[in-house]
C-alpha positions in Angstrom: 108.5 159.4 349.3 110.2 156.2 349.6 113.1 155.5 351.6 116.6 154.9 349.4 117.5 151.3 348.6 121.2 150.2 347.8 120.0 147.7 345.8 121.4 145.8 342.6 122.1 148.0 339.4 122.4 147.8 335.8 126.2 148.1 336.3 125.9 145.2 338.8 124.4 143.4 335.9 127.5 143.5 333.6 126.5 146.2 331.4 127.6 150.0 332.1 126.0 152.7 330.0 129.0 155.2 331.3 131.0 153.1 329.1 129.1 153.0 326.0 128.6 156.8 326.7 132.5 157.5 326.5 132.9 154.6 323.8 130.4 157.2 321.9 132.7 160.2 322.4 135.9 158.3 321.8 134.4 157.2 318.1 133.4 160.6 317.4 136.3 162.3 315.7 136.4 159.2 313.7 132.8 159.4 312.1 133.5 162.9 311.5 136.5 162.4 309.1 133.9 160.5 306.9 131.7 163.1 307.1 130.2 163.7 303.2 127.4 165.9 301.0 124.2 164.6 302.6 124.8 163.9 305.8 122.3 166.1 308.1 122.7 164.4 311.4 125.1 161.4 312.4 125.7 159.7 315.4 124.4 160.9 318.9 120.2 160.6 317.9 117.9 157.9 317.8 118.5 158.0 313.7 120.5 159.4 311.2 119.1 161.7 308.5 120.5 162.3 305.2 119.6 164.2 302.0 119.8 162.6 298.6 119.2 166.1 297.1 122.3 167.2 298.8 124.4 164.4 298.1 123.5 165.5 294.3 121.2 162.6 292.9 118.1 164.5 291.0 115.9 160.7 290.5 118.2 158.7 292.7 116.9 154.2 293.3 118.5 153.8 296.6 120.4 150.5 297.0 120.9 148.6 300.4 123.5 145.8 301.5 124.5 143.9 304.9 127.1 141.7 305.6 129.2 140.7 308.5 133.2 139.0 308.2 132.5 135.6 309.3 134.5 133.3 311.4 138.0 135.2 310.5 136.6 137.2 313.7 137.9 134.1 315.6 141.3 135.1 314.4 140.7 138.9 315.4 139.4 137.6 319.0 142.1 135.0 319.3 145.0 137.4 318.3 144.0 140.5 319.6 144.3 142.2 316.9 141.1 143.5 315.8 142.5 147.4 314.0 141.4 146.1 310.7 138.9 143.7 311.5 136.3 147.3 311.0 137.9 147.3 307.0 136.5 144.0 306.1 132.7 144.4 307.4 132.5 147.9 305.2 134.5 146.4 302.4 131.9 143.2 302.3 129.0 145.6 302.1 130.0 148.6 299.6 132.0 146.4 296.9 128.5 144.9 296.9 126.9 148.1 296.4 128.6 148.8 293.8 128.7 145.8 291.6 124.9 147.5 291.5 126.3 150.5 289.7 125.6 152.5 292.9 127.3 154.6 295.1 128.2 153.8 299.1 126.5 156.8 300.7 125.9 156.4 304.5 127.3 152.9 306.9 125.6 151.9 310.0 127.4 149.5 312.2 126.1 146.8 314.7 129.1 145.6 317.6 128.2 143.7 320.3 129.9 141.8 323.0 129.7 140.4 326.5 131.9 143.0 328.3 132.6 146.5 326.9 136.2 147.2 326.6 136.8 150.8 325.6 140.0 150.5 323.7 139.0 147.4 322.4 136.2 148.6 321.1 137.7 152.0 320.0 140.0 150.6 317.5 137.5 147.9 316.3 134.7 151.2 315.4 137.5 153.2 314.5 138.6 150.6 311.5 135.2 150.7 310.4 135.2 154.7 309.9 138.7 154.3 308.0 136.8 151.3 305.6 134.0 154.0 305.4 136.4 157.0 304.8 138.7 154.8 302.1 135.2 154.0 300.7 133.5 157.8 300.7 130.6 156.9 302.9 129.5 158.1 306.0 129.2 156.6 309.2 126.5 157.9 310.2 125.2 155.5 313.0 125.0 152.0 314.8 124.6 150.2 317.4 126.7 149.0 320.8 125.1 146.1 322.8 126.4 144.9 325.5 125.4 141.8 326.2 126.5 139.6 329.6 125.5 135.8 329.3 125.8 136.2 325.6 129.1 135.9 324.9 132.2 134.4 326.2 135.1 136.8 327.4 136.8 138.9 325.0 134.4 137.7 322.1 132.3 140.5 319.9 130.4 140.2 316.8 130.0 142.2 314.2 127.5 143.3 311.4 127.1 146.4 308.4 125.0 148.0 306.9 125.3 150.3 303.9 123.3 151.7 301.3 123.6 153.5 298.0 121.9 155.1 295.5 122.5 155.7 291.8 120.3 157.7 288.9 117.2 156.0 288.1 118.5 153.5 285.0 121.8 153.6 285.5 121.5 150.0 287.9 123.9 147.0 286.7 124.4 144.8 285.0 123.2 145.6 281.9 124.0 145.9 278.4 126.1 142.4 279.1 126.8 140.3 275.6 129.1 137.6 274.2 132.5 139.1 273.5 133.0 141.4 276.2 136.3 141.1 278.1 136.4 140.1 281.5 139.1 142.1 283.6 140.2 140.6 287.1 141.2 143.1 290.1 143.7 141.9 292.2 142.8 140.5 295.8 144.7 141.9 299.1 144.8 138.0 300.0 141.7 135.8 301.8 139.4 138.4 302.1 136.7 137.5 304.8 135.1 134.3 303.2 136.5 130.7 303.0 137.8 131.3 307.3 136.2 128.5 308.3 138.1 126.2 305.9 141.4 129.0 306.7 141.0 127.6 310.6 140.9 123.9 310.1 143.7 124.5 307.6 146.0 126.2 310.2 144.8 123.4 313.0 145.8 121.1 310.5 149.5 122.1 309.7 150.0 122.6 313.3 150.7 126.1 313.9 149.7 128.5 315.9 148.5 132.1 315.0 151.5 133.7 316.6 154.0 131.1 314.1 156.1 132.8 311.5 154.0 133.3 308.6 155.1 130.4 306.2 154.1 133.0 303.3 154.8 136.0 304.0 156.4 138.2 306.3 155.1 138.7 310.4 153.1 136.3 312.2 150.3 133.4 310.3 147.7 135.4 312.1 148.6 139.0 311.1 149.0 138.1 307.3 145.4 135.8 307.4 144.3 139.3 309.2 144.7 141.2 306.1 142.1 143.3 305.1 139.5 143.0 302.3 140.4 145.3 299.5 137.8 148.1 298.8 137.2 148.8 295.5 135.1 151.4 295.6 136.3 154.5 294.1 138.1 152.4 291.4 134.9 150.7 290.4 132.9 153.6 290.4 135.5 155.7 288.4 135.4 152.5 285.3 131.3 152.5 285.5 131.5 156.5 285.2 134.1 156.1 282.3 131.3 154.0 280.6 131.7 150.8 278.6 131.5 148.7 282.1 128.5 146.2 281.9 129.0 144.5 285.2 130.7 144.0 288.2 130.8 141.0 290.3 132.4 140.8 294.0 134.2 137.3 294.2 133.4 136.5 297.7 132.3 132.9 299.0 131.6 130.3 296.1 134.8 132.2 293.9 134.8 132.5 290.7 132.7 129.6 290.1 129.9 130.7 291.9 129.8 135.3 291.3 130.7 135.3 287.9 127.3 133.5 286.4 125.3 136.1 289.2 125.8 139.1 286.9 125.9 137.4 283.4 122.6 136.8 281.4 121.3 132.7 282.4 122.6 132.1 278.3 125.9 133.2 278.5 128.8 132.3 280.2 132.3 133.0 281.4 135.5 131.8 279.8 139.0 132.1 282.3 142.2 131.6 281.0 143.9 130.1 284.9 147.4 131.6 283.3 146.6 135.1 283.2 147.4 135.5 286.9 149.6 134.2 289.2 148.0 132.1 292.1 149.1 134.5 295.6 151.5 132.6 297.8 148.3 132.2 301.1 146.4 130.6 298.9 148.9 128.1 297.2 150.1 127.2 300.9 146.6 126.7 301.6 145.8 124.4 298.6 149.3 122.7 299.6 149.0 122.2 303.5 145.7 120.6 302.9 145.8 118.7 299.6 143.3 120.9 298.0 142.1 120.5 294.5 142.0 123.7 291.9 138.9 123.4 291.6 137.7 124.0 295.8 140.0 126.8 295.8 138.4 128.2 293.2 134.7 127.9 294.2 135.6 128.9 298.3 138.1 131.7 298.1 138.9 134.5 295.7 142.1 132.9 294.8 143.6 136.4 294.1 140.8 138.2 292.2 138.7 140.4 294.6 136.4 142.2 291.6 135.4 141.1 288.3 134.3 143.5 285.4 132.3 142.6 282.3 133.5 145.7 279.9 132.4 146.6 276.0 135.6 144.3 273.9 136.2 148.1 272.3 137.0 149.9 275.4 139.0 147.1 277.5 142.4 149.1 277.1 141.0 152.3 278.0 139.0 150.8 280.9 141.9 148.5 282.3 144.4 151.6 282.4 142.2 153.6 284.1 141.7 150.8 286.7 145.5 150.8 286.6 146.0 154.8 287.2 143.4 154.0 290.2 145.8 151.8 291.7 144.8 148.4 291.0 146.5 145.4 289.4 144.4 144.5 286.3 144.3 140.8 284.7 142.9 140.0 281.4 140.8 137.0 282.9 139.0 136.1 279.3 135.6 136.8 277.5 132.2 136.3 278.3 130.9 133.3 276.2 127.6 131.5 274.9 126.5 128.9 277.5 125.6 129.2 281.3 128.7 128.7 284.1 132.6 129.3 284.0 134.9 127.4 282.3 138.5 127.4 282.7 141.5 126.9 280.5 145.0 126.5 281.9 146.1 125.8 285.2 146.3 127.8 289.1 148.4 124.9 290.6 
């Protein structure tokens, strides 16, 4: 036997497993409160199993998505306030799932960082399980890297991944045709895309992320810190309704870019500018930097988070159902002959 050395250790090294240990524990009560049918083992194993039978399907096509929030973590990082940050990275990855027609089943998160801080980390995991309970999936696993060297203090990063599944046939979009109406859901603000263009904004009106908000109540940071809406259970109560032919997620490129993603490559989109009124972040935006309509409209979501192509006949029915789900429905206009988006009226 060899003698015992006090030599270096992991710890010494910047990286302590007794911390991701507890950080495992602490997170646990979370998870469990999006526990759903299917799940047959979550966190605590080297994976996490899960039974399409259970969960229902009978000839299910499984859907996967992954997505991260971008550079509005800078904000997060730079404010401290990183509760809500764990909303946007579901929200990026199930409102994709479901402009498939499929349903969010099971999340897995990916959170790494130089020096594991365990409340820190805590509330950053424990916003993902709300996004993920709000959202009816599980969180069912992930990863926690820590990482010394590789990142700079109190920075993180984030990832997601989610998948779906739906009933073999039942994938959008499909059935999609000139005529049908085109009805906007309201956006909870920025959203996570367009933050790079957000920061050089804010550096260029001068304030700092603790200033009073200019638009809205609090501080600049808190209200760009808003969460992305999760449109999940709304969407999936309109396809289930029937008449929906697709669903598009307006997330970098706007309008101007999503939109023509779910439409047939001879048909196009026709948006009446006036049917909604431009939210106050991004009019102070489009002021503060001299923006044209047309950028805001290709970069943010300019206050229209999900867009559904619906059968002309059943718009009514389908918007006040959207409305008893509690969203804010616009009439954005019709899907038209010709590729691309073209829009009447004015934002600014």
């Amino acid at each position: 036997m060899t003698s015992q050395k006090n030599g270096l250790t992991y710890a010494d090294a910047g990286v302590d497993i007794d911390a991701g240990n507890a950080l495992i524990d602490r997170i646990k009560p979370a998870a469990k409160k999006t526990a759903r049918s299917g799940v047959m083992a979550g966190l605590g194993g080297f994976g996490a199993l899960f039974d399409l039978k259970g969960a229902g399907y009978v000839d299910p096509i499984l859907v996967a998505a992954t997505d991260g929030v971008g550079t509005k973590l800078r904000i997060a990082i730079d404010t401290g306030v990183v509760d809500s940050i764990g909303i946007d990275l579901v929200a990026m990855c199930v409102n994709d799932l479901v402009c498939q027609g499929a349903e969010p089943l099971f999340f897995l998160d990916y959170f790494a960082t130089g020096k594991l801080e365990l409340d820190h980390a805590t509330s950053i995991i424990e916003g993902i399980a709300k996004g993920c309970e709000l959202s009816g999936c599980a969180l069912i696993g992930g990863e926690t890297a820590e990482m010394p060297g590789m990142y700079h203090d109190g920075d993180f990063d984030l990832a997601g991944f989610a998948v779906g599944a739906m009933e073999r046939g039942a994938d959008l979009p499909a059935g999609v045709v000139e005529g049908d109406v085109l009805l906007g859901l309201a956006s909870d603000g920025v959203h996570s895309n367009g933050y790079s263009l957000v920061r050089k904004v804010v550096e260029l009106s001068g304030l700092g992320w603790d200033a009073d908000c200019p638009f809205s109540e609090g501080t600049l940071g808190e209200a760009l810190l808003a969460p992305t809406r999760l449109y999940v259970k709304q969407s999936l109560a309109a396809v289930r309704a029937g008449g929906v032919h697709a669903l598009a997620h307006i997330t970098g490129g706007g309008l101007t870019e999503n939109l023509p993603r779910v439409l047939p490559d001879d048909l196009g989109a026709e948006i009446d500018l006036n049917a909604w009124d431009l939210p106050p972040v991004f009019r102070w935006l489009a002021e503060t930097a001299g923006m044209a309509e047309s950028e805001i409209l290709k970069t943010f979501n300019a206050g229209v988070g999900m867009v559904l192509s619906v059968d002309a006949a059943r718009a009514d029915e389908i918007a006040a159902l959207l409305r008893a789900e509690g969203e804010t429905v616009y009439t954005l206009g019709t899907v038209q002959k010709g590729a691309g988006v073209r829009y009447t009226g004015a934002l600014l």
